[in-house]
Backbone as ProteinMPNN parsed JSONL, in Angstrom:
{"seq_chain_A": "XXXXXXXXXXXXXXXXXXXXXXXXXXXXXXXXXXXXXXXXXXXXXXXXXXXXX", "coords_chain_A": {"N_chain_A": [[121.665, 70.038, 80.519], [122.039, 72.885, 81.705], [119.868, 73.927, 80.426], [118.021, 72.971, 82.67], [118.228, 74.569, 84.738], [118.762, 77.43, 84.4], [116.728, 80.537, 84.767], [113.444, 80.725, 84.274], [111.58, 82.436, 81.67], [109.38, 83.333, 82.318], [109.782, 83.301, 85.216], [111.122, 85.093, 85.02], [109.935, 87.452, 83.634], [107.832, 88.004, 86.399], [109.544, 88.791, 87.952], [110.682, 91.356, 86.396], [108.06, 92.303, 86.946], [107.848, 92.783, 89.597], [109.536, 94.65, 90.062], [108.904, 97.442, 88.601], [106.523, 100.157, 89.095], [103.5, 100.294, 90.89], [101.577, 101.514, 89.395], [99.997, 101.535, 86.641], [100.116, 103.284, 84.868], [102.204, 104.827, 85.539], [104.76, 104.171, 85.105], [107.742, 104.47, 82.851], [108.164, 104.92, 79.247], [110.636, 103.308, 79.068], [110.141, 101.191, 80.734], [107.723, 100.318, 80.091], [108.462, 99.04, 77.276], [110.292, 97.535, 78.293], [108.709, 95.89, 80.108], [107.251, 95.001, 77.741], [108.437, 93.455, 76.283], [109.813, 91.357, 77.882], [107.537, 89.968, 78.535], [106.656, 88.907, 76.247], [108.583, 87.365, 75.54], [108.076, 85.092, 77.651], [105.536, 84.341, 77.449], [105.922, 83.671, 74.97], [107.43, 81.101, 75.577], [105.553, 79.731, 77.691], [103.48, 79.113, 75.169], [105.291, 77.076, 73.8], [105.824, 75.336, 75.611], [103.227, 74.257, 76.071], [102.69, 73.037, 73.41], [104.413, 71.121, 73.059], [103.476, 69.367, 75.222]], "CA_chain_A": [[121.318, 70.249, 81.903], [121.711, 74.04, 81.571], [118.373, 74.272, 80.629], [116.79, 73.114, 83.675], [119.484, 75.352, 86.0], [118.346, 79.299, 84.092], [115.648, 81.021, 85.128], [112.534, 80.178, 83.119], [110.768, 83.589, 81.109], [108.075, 83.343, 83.273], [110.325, 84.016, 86.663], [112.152, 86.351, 85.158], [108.579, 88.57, 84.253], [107.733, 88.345, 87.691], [110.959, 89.942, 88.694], [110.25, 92.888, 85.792], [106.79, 93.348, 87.46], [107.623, 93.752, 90.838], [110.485, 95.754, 90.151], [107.69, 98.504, 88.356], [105.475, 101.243, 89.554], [102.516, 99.693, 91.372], [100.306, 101.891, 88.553], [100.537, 101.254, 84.72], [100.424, 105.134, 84.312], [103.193, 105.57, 86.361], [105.543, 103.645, 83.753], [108.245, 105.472, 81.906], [108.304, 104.586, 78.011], [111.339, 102.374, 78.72], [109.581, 99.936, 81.654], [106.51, 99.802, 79.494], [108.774, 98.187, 76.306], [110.68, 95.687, 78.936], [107.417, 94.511, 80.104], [106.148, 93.821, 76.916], [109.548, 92.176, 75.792], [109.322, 89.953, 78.862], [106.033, 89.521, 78.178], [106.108, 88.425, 74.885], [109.101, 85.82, 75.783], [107.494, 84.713, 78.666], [104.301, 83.499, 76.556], [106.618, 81.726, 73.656], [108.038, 79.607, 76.519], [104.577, 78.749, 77.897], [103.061, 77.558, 74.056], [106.445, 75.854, 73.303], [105.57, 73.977, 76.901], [101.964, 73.212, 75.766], [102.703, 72.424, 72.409], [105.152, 69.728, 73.379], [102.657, 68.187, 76.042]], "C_chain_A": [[121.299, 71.729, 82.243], [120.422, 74.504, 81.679], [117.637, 74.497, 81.95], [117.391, 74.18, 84.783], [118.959, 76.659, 85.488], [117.086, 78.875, 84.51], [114.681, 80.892, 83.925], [112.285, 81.606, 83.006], [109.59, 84.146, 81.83], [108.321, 83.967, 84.815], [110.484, 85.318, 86.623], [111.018, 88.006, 84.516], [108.239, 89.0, 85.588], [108.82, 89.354, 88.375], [110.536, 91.446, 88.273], [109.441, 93.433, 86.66], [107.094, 93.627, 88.551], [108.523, 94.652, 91.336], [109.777, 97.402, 89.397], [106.484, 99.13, 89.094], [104.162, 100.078, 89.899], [101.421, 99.871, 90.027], [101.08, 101.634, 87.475], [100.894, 103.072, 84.515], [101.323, 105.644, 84.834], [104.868, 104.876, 85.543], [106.003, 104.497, 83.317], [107.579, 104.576, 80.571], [109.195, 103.077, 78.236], [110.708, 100.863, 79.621], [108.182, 99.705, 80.801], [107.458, 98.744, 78.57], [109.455, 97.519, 77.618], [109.715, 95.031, 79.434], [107.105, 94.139, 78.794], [107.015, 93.307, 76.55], [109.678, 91.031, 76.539], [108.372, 89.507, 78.576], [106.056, 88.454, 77.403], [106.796, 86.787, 75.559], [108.461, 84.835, 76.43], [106.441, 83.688, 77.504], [105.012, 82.805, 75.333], [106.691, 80.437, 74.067], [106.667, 79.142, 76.655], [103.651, 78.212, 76.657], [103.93, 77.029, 73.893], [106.031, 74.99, 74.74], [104.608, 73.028, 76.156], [101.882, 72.622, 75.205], [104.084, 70.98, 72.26], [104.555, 69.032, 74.524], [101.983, 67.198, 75.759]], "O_chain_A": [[120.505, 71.986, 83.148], [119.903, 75.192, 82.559], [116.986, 75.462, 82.351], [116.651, 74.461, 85.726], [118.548, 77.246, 86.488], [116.509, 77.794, 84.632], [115.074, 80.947, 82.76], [112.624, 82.272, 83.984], [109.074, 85.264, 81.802], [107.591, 84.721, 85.458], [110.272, 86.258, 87.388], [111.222, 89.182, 84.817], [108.323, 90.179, 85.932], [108.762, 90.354, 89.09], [110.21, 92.383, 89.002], [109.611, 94.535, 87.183], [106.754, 94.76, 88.889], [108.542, 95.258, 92.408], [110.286, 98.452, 89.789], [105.594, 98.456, 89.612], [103.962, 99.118, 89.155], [100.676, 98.986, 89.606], [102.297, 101.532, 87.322], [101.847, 103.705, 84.061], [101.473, 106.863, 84.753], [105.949, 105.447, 85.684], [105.317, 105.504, 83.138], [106.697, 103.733, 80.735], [108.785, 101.992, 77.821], [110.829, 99.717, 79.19], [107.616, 98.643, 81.061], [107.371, 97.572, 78.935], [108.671, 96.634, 77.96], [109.643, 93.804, 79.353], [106.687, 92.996, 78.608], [106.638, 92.173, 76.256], [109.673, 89.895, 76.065], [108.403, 88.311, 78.288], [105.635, 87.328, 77.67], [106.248, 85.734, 75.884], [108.258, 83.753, 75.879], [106.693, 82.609, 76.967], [104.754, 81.703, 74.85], [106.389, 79.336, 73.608], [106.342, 78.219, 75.909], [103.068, 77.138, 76.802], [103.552, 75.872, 73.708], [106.006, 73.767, 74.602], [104.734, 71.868, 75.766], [101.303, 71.567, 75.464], [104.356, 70.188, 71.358], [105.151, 68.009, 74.861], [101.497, 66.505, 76.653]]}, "name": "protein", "num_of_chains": 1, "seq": "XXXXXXXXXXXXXXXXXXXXXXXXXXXXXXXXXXXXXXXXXXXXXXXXXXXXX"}
């Protein structure tokens, strides 16, 4: 039951992005790599969704 209670990968991108610079060029080094580490997670979770539909 844990599961369904955390924040899914997908929320918790949204959070990253709207906690970042409106512009991409305005990105340090370090907010570029946590978007794409969110990123990435983010998109495992949604094929592990699909691929169990």
């Amino acid at each position: 039951m844990g599961f369904l209670s955390r924040k899914s990968e997908t929320a918790r991108l949204e959070q990253v992005v709207d906690a970042l610079p409106a512009r991409v060029a305005d990105w340090t080094p370090a907010q570029r790599a946590q978007y794409a580490a969110q990123s990435d997670r983010a998109m495992r979770e949604q094929n592990e969704t699909k691929e169990s539909n």
